[in-house]
Structure formats: structure tokens, C-alpha cells
N, CA and C atoms as a LAMMPS dump frame, in Angstrom:
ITEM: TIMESTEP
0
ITEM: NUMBER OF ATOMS
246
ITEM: BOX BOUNDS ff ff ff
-5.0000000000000000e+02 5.0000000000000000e+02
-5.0000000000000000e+02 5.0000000000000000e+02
-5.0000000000000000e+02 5.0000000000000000e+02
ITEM: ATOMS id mol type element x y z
1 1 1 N -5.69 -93.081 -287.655
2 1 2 C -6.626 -92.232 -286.948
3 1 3 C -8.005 -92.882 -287.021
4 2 1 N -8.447 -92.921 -286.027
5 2 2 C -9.853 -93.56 -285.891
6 2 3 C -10.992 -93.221 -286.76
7 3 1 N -11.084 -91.529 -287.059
8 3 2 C -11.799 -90.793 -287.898
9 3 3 C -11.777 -91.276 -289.23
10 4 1 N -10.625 -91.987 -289.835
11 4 2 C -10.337 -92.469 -291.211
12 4 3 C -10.547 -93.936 -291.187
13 5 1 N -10.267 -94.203 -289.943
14 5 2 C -10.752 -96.068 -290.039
15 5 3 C -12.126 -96.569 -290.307
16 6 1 N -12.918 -95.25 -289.514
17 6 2 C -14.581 -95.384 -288.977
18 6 3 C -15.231 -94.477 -290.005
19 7 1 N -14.645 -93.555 -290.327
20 7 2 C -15.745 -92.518 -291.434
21 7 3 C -16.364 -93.106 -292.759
22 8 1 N -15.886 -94.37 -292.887
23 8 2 C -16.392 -94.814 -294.277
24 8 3 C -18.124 -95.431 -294.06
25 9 1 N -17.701 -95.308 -292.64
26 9 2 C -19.006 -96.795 -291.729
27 9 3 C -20.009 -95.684 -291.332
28 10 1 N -19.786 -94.264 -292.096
29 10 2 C -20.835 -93.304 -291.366
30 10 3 C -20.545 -93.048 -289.655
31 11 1 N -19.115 -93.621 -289.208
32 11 2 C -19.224 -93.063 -287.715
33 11 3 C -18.171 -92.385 -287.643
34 12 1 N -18.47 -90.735 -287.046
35 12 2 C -17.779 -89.694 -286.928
36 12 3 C -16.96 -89.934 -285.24
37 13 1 N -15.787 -89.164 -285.012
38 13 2 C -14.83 -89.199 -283.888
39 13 3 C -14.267 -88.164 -283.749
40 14 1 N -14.587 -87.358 -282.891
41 14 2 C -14.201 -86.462 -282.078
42 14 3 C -13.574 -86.303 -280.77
43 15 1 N -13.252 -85.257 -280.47
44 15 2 C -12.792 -85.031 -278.917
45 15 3 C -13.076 -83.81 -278.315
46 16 1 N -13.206 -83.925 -277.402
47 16 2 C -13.718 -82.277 -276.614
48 16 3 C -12.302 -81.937 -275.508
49 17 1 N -11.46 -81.141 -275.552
50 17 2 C -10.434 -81.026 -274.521
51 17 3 C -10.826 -79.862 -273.932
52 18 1 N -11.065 -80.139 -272.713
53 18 2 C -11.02 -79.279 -271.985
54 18 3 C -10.453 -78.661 -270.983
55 19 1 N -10.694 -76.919 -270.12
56 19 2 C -9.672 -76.938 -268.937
57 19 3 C -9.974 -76.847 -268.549
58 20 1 N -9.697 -75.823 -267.124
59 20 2 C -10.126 -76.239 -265.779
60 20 3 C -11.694 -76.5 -265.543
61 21 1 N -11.869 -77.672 -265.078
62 21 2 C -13.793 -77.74 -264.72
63 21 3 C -14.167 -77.781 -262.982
64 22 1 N -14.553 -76.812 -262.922
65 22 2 C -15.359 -77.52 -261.297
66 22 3 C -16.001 -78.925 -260.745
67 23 1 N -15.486 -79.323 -260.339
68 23 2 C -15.869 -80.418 -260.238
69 23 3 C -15.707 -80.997 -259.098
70 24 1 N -16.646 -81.921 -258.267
71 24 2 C -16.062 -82.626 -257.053
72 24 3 C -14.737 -83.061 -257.197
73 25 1 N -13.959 -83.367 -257.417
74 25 2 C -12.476 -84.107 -257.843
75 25 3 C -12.041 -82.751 -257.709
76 26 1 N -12.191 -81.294 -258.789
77 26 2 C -11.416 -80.186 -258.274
78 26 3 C -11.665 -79.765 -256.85
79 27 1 N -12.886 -79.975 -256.714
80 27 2 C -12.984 -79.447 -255.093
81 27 3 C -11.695 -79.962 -254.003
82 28 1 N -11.433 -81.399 -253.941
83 28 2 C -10.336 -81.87 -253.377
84 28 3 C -9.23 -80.846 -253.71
85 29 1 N -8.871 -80.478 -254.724
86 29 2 C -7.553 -79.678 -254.353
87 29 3 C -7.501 -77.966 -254.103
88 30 1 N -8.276 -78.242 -253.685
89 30 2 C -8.851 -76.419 -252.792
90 30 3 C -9.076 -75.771 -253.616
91 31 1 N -10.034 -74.568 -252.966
92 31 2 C -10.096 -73.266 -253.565
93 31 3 C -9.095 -72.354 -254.398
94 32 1 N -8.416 -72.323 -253.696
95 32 2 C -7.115 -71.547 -254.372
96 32 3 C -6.482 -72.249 -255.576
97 33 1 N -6.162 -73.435 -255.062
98 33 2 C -5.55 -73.998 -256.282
99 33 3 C -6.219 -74.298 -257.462
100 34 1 N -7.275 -74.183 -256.965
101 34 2 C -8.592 -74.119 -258.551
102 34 3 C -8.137 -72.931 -259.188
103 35 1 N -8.428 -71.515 -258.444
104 35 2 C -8.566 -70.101 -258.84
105 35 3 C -7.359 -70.289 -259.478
106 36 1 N -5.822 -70.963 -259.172
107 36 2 C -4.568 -70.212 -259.799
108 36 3 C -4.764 -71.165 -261.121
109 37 1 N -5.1 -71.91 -260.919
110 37 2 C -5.249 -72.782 -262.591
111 37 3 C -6.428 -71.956 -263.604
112 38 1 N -7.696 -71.612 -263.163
113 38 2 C -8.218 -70.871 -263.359
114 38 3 C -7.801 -69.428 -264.072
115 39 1 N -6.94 -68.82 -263.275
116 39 2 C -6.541 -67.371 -263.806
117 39 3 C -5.587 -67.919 -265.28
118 40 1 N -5.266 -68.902 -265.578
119 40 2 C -4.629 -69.225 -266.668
120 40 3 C -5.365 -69.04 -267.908
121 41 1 N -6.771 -68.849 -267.562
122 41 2 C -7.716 -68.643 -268.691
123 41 3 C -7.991 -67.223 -268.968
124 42 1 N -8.701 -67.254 -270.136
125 42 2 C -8.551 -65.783 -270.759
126 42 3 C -10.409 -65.485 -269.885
127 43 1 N -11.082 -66.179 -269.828
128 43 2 C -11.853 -66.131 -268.745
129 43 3 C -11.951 -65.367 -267.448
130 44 1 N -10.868 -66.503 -266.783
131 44 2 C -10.659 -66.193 -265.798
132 44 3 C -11.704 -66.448 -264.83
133 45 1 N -11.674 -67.813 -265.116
134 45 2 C -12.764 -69.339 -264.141
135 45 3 C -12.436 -70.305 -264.713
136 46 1 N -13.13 -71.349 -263.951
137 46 2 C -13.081 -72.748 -264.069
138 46 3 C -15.108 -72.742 -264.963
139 47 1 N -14.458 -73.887 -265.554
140 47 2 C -15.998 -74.011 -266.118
141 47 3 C -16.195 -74.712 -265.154
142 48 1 N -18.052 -74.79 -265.884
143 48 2 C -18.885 -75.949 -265.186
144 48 3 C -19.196 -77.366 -266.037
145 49 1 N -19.36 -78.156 -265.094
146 49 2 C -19.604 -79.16 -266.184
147 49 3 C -20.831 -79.163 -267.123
148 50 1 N -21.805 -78.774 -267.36
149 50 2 C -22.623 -77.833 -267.918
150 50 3 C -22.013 -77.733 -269.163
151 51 1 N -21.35 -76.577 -269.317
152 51 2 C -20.5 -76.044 -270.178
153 51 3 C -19.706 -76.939 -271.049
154 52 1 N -18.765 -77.832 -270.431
155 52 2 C -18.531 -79.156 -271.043
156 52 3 C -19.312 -79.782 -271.907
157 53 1 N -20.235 -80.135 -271.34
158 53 2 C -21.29 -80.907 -271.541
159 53 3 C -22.452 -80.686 -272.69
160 54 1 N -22.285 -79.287 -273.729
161 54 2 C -23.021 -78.316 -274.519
162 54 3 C -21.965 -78.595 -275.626
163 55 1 N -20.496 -78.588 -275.219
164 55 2 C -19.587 -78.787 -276.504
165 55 3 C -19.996 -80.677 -276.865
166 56 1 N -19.912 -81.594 -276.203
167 56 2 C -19.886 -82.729 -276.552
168 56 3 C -21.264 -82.583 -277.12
169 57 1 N -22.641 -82.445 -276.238
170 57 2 C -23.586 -82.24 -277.363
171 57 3 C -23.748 -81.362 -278.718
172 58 1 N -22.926 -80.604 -279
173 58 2 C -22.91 -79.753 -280.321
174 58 3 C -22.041 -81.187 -280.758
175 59 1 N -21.661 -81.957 -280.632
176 59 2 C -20.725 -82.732 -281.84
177 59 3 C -21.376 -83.761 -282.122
178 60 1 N -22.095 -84.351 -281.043
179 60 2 C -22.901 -85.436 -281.306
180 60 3 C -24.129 -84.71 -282.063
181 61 1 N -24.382 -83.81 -281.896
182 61 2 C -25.685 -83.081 -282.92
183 61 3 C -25.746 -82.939 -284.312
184 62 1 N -26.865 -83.238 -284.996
185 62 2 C -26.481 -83.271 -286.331
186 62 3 C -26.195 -81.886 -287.187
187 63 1 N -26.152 -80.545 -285.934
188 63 2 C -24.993 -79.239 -286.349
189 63 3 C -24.075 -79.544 -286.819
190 64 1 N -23.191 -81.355 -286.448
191 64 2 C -21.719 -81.279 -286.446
192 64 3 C -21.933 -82.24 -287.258
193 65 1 N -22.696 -82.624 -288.529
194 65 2 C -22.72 -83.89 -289.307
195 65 3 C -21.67 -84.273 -289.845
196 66 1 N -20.966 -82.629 -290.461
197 66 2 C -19.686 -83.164 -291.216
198 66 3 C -18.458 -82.22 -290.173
199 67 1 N -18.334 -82.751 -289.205
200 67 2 C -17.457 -82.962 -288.521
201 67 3 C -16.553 -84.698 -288.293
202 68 1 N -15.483 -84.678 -288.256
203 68 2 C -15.096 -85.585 -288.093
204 68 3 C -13.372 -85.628 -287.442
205 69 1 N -12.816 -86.271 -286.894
206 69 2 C -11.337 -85.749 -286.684
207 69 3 C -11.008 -85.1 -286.187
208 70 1 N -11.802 -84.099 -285.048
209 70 2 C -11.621 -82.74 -284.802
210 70 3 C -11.717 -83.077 -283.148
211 71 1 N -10.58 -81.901 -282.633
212 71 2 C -10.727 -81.506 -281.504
213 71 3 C -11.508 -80.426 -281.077
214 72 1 N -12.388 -80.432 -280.458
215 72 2 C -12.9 -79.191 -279.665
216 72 3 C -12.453 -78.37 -278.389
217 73 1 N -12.009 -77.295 -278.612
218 73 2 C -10.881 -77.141 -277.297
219 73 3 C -12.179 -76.112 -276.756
220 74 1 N -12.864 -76.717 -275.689
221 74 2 C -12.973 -75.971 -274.446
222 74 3 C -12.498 -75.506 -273.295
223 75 1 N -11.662 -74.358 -273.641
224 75 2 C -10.314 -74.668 -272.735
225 75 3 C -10.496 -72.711 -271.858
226 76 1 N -11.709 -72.888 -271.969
227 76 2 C -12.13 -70.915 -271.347
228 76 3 C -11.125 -70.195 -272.002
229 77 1 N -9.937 -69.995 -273.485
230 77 2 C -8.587 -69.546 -273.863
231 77 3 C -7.964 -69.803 -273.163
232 78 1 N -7.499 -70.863 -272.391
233 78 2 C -6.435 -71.372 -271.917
234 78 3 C -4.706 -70.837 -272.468
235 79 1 N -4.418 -70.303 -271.39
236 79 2 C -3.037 -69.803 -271.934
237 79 3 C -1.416 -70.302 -271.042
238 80 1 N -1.623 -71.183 -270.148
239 80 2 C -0.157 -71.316 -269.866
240 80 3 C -0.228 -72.954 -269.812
241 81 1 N -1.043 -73.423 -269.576
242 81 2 C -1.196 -74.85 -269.511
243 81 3 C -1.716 -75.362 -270.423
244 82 1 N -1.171 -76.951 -270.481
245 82 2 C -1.726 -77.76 -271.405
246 82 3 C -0.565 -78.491 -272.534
């Protein structure tokens, strides 16, 4: 695991997984088919990239100093996919 190769060197490794995001790329596969991937969340939307983008900065922040190894699931409660 990368987290155990690199943590001795002071460099932390993370991941942010996320689900459905709005995004030009989702736009290509329509409206609808966003919304039905969408309703899979306990939400019930697609994030924004925004939103994304607040979890990767909380890890790179020194909030997350002793973080290491860890997934961050931004996933709106994602419940049938994944």
C-alpha cells in the first residue's frame, strides 16, 4: 500500500470516491440518465464538482494531518451502485 511505502517520508495517500457528479461528461448521457443514477443516492442528486472538490481539500488540509490510507467516500449515501 502506498500509504505504508510513503508514510515514513512524511507523505500521506488518500482517495476521495465519489458518485454521481455533474459534470460536462455527465451532461453527454442525458438528463434522465443522470436523475436515475442520481435517485440511487440517499440525497437524491448528483453532486457538483464543488462538492468534490471540498472533500479532496479537507485531506490535503492540515485538518487531515494524521490521515493516511483512507478512503473518503463522497458518494451523496450511495446505495445501489458501486
Amino acid at each position: 500500500m502506498w500509504a505504508d511505502e510513503f508514510g515514513g517520508r512524511g507523505v500521506r495517500v488518500n482517495a476521495v470516491r465519489s458518485g454521481p457528479v455533474r459534470t460536462p461528461g455527465t451532461s453527454e448521457m442525458g438528463e434522465e440518465a443522470l436523475r436515475t443514477v442520481a435517485r440511487a443516492t440517499v440525497l437524491d442528486r448528483p453532486a457538483v464538482p464543488e462538492e468534490i472538490a471540498e472533500a479532496v481539500l479537507f485531506l490535503v488540509s492540515s485538518r487531515a494531518s494524521y490521515i493516511t490510507g483512507a478512503i473518503l467516500e463522497a458518494r451523496g449515501g450511495e446505495l445501489a451502485f458501486g
